[in-house]
PyMOL Python script that loads the backbone (N, CA, C, O; Angstrom):
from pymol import cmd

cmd.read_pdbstr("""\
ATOM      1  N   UNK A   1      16.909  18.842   4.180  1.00  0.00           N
ATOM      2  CA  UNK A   1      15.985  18.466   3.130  1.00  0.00           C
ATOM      3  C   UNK A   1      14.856  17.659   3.768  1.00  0.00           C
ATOM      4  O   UNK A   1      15.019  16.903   4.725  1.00  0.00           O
ATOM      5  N   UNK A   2      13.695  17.888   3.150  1.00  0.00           N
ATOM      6  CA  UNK A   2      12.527  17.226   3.917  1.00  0.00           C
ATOM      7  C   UNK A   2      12.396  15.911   3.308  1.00  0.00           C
ATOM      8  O   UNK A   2      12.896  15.603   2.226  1.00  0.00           O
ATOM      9  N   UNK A   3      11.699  15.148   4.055  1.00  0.00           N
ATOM     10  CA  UNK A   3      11.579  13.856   3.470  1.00  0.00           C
ATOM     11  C   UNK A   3      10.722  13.891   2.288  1.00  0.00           C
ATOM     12  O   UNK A   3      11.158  13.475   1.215  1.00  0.00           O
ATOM     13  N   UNK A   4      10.011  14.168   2.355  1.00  0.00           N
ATOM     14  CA  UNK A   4       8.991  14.198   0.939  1.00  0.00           C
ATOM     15  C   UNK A   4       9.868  14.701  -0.339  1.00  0.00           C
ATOM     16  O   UNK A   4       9.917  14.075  -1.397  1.00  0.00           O
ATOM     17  N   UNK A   5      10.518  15.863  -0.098  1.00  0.00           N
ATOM     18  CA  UNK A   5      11.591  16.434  -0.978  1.00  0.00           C
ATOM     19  C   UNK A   5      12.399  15.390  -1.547  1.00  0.00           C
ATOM     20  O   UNK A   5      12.483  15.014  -2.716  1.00  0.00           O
ATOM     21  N   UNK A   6      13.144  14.878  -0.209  1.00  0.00           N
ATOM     22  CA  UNK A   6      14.078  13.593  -0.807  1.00  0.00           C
ATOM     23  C   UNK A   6      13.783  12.160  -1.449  1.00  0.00           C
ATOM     24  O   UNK A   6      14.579  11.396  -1.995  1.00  0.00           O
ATOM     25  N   UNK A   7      12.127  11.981  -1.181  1.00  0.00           N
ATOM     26  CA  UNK A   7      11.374  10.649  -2.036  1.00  0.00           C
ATOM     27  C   UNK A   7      10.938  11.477  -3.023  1.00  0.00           C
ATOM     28  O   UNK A   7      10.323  10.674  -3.725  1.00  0.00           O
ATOM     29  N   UNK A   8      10.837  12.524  -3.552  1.00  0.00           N
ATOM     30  CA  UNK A   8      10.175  13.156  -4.586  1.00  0.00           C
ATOM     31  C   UNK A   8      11.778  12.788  -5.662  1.00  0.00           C
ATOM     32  O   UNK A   8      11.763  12.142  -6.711  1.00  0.00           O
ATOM     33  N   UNK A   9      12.758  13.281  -5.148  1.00  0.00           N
ATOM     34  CA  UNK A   9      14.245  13.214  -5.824  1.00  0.00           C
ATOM     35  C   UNK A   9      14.362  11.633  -6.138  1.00  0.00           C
ATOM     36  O   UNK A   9      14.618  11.181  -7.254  1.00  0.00           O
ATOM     37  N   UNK A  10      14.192  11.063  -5.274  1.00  0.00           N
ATOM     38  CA  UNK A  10      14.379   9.214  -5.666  1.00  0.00           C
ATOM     39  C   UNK A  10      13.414   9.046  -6.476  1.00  0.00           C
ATOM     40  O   UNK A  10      13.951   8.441  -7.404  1.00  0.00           O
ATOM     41  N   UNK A  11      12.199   9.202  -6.770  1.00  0.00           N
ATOM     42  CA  UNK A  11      11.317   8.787  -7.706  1.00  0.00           C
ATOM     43  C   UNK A  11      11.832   9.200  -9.506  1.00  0.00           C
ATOM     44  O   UNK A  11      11.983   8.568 -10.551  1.00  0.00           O
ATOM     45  N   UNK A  12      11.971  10.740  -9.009  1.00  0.00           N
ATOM     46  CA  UNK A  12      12.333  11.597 -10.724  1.00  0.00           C
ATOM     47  C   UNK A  12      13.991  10.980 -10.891  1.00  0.00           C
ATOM     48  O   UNK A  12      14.585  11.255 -11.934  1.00  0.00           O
ATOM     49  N   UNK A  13      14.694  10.142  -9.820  1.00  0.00           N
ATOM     50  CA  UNK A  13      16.023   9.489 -10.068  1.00  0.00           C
ATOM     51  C   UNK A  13      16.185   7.852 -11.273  1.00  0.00           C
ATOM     52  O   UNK A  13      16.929   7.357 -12.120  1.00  0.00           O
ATOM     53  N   UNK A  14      14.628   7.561 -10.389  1.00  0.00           N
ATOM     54  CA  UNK A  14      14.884   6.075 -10.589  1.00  0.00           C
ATOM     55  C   UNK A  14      13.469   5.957 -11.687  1.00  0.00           C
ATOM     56  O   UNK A  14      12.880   4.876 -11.719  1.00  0.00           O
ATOM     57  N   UNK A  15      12.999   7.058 -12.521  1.00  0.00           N
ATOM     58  CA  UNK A  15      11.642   6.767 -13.441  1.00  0.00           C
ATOM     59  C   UNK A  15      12.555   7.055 -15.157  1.00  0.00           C
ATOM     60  O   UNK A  15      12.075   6.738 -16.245  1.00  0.00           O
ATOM     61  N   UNK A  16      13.564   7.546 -14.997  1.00  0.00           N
ATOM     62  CA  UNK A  16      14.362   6.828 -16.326  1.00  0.00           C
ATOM     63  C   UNK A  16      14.575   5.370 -16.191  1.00  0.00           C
ATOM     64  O   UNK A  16      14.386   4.633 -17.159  1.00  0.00           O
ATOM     65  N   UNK A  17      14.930   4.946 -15.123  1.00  0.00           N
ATOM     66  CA  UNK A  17      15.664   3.319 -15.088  1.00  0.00           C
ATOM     67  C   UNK A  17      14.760   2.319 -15.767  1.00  0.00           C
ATOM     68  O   UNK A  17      15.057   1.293 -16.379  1.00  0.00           O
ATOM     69  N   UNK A  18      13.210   3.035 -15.429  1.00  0.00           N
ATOM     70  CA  UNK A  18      12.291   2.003 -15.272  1.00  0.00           C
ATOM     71  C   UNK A  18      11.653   2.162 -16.655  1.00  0.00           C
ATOM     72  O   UNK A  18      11.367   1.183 -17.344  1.00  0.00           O
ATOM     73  N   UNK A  19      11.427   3.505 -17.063  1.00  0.00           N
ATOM     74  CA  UNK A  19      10.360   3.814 -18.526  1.00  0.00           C
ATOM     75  C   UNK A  19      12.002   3.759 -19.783  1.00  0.00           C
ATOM     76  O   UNK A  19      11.814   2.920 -20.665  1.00  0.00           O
ATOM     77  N   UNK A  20      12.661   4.102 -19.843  1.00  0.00           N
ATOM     78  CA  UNK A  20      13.701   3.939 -20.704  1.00  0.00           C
ATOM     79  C   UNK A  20      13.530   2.648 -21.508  1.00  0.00           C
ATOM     80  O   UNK A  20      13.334   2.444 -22.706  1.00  0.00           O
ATOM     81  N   UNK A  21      13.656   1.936 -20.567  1.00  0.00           N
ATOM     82  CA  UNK A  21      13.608   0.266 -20.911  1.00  0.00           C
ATOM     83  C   UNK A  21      12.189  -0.212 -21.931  1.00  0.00           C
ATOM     84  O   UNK A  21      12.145  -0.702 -23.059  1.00  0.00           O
ATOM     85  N   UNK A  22      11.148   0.170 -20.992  1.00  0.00           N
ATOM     86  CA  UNK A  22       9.839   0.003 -21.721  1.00  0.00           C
ATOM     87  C   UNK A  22       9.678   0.444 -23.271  1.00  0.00           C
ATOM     88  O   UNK A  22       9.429  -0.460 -24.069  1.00  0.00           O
ATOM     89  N   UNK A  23       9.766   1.380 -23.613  1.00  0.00           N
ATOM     90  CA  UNK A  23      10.035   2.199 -24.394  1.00  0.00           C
ATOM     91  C   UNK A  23      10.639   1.873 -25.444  1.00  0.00           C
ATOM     92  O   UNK A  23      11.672   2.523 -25.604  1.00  0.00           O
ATOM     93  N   UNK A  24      10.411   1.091 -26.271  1.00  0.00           N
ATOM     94  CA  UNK A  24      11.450   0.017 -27.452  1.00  0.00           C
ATOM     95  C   UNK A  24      11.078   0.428 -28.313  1.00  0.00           C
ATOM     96  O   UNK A  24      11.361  -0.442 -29.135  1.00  0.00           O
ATOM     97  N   UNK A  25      10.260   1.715 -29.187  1.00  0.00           N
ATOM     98  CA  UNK A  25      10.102   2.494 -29.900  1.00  0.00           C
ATOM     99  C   UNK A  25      11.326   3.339 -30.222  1.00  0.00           C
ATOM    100  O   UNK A  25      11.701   3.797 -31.302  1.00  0.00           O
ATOM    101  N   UNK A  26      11.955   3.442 -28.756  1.00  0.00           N
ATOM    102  CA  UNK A  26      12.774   4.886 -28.797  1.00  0.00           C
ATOM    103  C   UNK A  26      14.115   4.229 -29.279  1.00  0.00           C
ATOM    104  O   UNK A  26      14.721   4.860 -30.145  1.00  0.00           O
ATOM    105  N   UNK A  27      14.705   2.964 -28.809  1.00  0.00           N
ATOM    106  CA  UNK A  27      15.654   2.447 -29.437  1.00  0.00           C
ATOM    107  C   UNK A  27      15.582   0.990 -30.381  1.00  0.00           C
ATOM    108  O   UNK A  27      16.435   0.115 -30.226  1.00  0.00           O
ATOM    109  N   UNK A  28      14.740   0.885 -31.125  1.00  0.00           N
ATOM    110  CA  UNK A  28      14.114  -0.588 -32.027  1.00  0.00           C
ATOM    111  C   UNK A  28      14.430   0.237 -33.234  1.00  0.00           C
ATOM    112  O   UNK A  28      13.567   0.837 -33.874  1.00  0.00           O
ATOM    113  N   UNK A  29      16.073   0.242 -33.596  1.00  0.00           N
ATOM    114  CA  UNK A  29      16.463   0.439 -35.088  1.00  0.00           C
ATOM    115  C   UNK A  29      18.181   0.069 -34.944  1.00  0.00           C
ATOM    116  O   UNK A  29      18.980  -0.193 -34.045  1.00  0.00           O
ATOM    117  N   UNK A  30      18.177   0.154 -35.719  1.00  0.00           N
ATOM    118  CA  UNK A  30      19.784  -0.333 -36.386  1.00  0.00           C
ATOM    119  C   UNK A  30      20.954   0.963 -36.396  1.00  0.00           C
ATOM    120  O   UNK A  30      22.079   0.944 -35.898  1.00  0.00           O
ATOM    121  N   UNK A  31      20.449   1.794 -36.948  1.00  0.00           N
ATOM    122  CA  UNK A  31      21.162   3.134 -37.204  1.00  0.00           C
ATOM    123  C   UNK A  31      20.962   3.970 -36.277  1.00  0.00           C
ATOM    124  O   UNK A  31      19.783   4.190 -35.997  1.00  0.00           O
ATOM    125  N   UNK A  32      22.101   4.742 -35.463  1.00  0.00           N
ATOM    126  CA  UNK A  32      23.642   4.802 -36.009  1.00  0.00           C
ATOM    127  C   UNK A  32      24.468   3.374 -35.175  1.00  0.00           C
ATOM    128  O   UNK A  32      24.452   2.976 -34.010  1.00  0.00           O
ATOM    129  N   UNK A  33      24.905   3.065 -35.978  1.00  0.00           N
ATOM    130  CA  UNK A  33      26.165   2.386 -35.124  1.00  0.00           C
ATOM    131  C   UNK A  33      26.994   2.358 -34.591  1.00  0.00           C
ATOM    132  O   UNK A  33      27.735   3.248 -35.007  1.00  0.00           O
ATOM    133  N   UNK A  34      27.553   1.680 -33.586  1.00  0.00           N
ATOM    134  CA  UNK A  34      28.918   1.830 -32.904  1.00  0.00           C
ATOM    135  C   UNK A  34      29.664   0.568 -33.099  1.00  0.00           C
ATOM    136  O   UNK A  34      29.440  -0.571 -32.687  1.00  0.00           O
ATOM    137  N   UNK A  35      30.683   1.099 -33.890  1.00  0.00           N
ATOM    138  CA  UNK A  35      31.473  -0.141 -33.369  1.00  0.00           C
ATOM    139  C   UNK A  35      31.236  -1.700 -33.794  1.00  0.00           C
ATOM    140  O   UNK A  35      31.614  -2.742 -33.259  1.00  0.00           O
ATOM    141  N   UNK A  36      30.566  -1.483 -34.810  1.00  0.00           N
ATOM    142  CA  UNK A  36      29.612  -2.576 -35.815  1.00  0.00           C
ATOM    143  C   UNK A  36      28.175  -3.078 -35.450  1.00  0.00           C
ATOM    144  O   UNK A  36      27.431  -3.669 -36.232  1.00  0.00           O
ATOM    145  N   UNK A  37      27.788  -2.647 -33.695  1.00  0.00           N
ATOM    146  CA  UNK A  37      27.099  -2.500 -33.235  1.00  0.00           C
ATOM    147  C   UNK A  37      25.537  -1.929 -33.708  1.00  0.00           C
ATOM    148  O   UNK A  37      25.701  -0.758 -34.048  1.00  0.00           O
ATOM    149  N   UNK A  38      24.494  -2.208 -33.815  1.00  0.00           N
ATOM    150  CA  UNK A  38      23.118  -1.794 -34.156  1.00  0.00           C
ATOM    151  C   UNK A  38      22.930  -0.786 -32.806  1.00  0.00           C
ATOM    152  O   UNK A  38      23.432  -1.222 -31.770  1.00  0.00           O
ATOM    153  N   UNK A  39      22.357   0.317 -32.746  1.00  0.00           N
ATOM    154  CA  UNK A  39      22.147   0.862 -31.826  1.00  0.00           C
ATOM    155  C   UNK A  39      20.946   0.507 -30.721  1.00  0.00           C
ATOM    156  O   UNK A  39      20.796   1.113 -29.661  1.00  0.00           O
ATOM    157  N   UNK A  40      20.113  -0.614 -31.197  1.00  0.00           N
ATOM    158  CA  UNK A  40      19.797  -1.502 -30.082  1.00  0.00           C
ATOM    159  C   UNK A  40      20.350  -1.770 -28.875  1.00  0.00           C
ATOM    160  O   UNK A  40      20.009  -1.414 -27.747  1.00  0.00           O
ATOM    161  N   UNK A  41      21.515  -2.642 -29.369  1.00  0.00           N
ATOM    162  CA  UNK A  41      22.656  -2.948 -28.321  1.00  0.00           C
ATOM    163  C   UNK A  41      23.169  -2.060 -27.900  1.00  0.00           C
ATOM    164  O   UNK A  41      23.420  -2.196 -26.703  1.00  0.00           O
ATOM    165  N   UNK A  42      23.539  -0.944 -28.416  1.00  0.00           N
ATOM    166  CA  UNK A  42      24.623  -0.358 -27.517  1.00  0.00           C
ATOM    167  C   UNK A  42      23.640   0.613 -26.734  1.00  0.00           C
ATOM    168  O   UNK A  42      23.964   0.933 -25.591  1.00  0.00           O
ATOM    169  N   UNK A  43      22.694   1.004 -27.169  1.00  0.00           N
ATOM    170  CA  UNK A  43      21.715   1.959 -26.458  1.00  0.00           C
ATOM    171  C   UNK A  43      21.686   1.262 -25.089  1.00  0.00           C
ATOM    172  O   UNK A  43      22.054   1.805 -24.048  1.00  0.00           O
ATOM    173  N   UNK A  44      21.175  -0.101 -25.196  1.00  0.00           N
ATOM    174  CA  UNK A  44      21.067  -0.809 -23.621  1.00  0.00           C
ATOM    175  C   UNK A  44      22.046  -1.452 -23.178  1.00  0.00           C
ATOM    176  O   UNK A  44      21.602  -2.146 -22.264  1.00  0.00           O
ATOM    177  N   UNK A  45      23.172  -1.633 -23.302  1.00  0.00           N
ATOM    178  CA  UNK A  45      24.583  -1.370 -22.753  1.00  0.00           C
ATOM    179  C   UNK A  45      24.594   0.015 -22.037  1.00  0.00           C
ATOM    180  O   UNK A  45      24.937   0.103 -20.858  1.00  0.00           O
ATOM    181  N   UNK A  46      24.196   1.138 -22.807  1.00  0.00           N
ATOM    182  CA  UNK A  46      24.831   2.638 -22.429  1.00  0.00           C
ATOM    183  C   UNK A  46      23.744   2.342 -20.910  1.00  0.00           C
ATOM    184  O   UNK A  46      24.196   2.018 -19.812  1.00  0.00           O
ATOM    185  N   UNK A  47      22.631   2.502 -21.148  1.00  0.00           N
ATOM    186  CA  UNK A  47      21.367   2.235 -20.041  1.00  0.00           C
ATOM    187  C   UNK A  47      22.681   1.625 -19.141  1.00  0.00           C
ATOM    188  O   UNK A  47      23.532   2.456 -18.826  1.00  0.00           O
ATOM    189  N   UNK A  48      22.825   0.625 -18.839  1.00  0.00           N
ATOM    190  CA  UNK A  48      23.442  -0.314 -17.779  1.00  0.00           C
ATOM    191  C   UNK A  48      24.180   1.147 -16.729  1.00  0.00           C
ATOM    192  O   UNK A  48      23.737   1.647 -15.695  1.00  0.00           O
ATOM    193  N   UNK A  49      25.683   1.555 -17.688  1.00  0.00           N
ATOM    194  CA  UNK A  49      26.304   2.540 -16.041  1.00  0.00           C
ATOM    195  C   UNK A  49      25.164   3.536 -15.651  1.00  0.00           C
ATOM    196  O   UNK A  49      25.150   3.989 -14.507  1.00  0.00           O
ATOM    197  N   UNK A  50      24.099   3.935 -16.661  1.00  0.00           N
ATOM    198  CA  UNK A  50      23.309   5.663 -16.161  1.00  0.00           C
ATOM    199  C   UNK A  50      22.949   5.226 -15.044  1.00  0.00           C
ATOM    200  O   UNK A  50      23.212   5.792 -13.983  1.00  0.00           O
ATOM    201  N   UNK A  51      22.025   3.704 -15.200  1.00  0.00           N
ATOM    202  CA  UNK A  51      20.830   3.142 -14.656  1.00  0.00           C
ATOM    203  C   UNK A  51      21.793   3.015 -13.079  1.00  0.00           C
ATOM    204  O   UNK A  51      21.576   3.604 -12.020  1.00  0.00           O
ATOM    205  N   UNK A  52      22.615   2.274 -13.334  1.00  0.00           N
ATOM    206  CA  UNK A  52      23.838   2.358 -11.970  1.00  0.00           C
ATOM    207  C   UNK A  52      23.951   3.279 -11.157  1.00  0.00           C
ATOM    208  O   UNK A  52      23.800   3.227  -9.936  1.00  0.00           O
ATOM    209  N   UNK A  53      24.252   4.252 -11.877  1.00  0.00           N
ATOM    210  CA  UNK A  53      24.513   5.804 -11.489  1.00  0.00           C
ATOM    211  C   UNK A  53      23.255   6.219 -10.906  1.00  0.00           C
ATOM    212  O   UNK A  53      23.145   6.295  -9.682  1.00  0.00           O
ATOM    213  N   UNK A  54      22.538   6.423 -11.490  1.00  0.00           N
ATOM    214  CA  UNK A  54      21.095   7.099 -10.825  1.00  0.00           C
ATOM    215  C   UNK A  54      20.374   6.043  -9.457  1.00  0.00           C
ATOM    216  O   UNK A  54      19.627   6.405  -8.548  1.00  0.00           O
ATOM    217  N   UNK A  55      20.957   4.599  -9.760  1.00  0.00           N
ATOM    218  CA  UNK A  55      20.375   3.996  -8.709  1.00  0.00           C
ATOM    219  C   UNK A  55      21.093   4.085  -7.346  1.00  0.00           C
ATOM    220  O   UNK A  55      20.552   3.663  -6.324  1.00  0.00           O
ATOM    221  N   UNK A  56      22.375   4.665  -7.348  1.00  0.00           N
ATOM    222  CA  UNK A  56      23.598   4.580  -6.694  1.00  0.00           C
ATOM    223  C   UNK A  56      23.339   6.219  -5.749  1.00  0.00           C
ATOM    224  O   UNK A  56      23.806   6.415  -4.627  1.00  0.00           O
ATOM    225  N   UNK A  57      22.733   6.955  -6.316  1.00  0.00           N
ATOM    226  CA  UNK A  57      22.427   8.192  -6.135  1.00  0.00           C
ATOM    227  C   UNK A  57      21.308   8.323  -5.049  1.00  0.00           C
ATOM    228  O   UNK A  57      21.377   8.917  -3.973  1.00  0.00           O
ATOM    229  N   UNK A  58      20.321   7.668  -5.555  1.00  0.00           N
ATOM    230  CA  UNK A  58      19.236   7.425  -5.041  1.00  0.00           C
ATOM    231  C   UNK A  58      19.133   6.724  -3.758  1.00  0.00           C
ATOM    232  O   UNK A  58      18.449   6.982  -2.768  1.00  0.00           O
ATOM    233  N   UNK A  59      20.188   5.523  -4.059  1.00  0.00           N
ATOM    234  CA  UNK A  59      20.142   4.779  -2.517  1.00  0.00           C
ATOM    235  C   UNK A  59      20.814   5.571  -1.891  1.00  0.00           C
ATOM    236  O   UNK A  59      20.578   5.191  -0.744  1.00  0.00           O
ATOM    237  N   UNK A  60      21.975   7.007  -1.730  1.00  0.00           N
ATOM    238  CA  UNK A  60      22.619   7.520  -0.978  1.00  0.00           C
ATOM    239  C   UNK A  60      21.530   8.428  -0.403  1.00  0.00           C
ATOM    240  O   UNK A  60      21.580   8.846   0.753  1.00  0.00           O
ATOM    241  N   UNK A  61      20.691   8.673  -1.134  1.00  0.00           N
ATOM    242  CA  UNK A  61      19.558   9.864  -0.356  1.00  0.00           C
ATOM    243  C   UNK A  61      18.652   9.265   0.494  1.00  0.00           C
ATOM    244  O   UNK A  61      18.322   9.785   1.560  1.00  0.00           O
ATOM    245  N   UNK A  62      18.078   7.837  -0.042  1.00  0.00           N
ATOM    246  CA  UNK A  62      17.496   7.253   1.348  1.00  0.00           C
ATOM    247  C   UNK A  62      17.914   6.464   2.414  1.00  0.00           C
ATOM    248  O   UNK A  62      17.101   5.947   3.180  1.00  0.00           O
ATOM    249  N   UNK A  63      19.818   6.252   2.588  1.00  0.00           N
ATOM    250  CA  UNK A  63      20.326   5.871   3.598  1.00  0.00           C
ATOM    251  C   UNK A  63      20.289   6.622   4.309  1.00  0.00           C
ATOM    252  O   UNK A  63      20.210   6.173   5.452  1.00  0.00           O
ATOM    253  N   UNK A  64      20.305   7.648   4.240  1.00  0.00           N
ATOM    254  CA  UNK A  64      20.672   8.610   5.489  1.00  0.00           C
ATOM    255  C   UNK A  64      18.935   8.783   6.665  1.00  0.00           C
ATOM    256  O   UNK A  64      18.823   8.923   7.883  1.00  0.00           O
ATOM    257  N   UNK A  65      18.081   8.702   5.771  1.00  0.00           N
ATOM    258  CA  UNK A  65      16.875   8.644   6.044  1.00  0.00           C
ATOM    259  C   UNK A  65      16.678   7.452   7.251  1.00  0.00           C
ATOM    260  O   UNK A  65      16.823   6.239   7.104  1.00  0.00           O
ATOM    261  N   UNK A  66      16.352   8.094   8.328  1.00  0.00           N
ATOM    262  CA  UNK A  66      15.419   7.339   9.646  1.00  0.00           C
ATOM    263  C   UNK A  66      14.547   6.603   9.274  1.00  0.00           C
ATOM    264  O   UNK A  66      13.637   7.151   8.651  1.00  0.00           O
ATOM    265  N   UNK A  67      14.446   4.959   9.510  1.00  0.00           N
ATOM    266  CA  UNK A  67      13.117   4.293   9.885  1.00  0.00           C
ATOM    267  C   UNK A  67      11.919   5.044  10.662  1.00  0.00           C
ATOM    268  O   UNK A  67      12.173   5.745  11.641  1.00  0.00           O
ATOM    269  N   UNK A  68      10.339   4.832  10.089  1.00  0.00           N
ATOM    270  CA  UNK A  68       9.509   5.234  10.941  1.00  0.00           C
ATOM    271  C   UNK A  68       9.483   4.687  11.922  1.00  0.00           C
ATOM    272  O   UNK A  68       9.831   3.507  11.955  1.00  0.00           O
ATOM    273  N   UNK A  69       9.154   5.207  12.819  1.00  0.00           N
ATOM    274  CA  UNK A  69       9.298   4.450  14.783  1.00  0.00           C
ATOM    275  C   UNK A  69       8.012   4.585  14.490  1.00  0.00           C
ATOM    276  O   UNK A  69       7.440   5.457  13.836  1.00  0.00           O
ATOM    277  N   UNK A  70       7.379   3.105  15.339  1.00  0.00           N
ATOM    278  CA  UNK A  70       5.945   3.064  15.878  1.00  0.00           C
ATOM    279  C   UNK A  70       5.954   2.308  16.792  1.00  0.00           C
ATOM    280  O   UNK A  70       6.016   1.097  16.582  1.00  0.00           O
ATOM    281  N   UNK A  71       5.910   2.681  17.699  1.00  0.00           N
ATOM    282  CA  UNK A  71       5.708   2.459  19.527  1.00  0.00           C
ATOM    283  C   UNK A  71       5.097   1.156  19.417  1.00  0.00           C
ATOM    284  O   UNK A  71       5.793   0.160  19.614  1.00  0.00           O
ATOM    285  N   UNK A  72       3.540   1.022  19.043  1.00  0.00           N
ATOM    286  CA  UNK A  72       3.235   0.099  19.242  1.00  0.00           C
ATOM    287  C   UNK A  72       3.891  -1.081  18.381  1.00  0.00           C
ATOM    288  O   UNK A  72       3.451  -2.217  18.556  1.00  0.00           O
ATOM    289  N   UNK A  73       4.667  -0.921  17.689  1.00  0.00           N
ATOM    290  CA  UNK A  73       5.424  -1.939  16.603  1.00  0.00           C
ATOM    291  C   UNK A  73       6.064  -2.831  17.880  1.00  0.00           C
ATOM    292  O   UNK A  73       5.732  -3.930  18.323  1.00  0.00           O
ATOM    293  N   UNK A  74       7.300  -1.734  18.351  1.00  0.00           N
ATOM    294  CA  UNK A  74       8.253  -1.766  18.976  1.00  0.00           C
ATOM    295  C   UNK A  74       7.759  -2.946  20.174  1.00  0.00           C
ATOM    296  O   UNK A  74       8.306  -4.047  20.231  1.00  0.00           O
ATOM    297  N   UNK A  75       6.710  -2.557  21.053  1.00  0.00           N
ATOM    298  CA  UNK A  75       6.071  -3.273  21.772  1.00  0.00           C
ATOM    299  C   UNK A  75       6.137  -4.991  21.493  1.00  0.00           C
ATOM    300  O   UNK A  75       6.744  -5.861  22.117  1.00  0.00           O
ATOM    301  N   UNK A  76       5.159  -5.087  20.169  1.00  0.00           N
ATOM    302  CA  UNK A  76       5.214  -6.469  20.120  1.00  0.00           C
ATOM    303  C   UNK A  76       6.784  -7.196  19.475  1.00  0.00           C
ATOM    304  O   UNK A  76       7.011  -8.395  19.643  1.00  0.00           O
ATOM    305  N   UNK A  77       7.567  -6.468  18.893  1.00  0.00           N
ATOM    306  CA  UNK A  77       8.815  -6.955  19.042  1.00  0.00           C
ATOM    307  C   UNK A  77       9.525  -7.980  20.320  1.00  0.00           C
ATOM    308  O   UNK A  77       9.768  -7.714  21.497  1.00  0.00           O
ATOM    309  N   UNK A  78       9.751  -9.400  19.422  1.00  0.00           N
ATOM    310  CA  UNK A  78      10.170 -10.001  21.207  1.00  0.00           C
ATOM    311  C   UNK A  78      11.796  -9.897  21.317  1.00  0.00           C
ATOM    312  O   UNK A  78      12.531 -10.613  21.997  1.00  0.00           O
ATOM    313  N   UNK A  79      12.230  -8.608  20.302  1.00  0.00           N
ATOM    314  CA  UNK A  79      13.851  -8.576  20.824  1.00  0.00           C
ATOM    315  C   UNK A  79      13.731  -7.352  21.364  1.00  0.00           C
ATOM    316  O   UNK A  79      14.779  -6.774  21.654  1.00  0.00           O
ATOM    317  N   UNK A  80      12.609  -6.769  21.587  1.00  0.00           N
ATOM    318  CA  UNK A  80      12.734  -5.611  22.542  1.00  0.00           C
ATOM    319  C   UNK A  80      12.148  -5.771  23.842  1.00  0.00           C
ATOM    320  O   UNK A  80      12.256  -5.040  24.826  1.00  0.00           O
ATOM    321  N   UNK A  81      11.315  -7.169  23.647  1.00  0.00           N
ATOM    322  CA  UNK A  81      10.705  -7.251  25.099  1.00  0.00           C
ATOM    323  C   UNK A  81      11.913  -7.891  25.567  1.00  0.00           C
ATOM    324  O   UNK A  81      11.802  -7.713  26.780  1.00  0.00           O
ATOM    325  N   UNK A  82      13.250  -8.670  25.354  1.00  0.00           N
ATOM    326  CA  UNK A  82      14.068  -9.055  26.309  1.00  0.00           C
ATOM    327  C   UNK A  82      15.143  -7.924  26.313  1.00  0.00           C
ATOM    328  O   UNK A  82      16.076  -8.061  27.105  1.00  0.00           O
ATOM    329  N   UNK A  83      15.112  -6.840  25.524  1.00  0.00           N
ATOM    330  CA  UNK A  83      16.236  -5.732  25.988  1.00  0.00           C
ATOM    331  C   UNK A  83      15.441  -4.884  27.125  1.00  0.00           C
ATOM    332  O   UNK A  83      15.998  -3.949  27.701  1.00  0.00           O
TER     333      UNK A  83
END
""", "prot")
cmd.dss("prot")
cmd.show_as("cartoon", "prot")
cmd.util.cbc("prot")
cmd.orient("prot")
């Protein structure tokens, strides 16, 4: 998988986590309930494991992912000038 591919996947992973929340139109009512619950609350309770899940997902696709190397970085590094 190319890198661009795999930051394209982390972005469309982690843009529910972020607009869901904003979005207090979509859950700013009472009805249906759970559990005596207003669906306020439980809507952003439910958010909590997805948001987990998708963030959990996301960090597995950019661990695997290489740091950019830049030579001249490396250079002024002073734990590479004593290795």
């Amino acid at each position: 998988m190319s890198s661009s591919t795999r930051w394209t996947i982390v972005v469309v992973l982690l843009t529910p986590a972020v607009v869901l929340p904003l979005l207090v139109g979509v859950y700013d009512r009472t009805d249906p309930e759970l559990w005596g619950f207003p669906f306020y609350y439980w809507f952003q309770f439910l958010l909590i494991p997805i948001v987990a899940v998708l963030t959990s997902v996301a960090y597995w696709l950019t661990r695997t992912e290489d740091p950019p190397t830049d030579p001249a970085a490396k250079a002024d590094d002073p734990a590479e000038v004593i290795r």
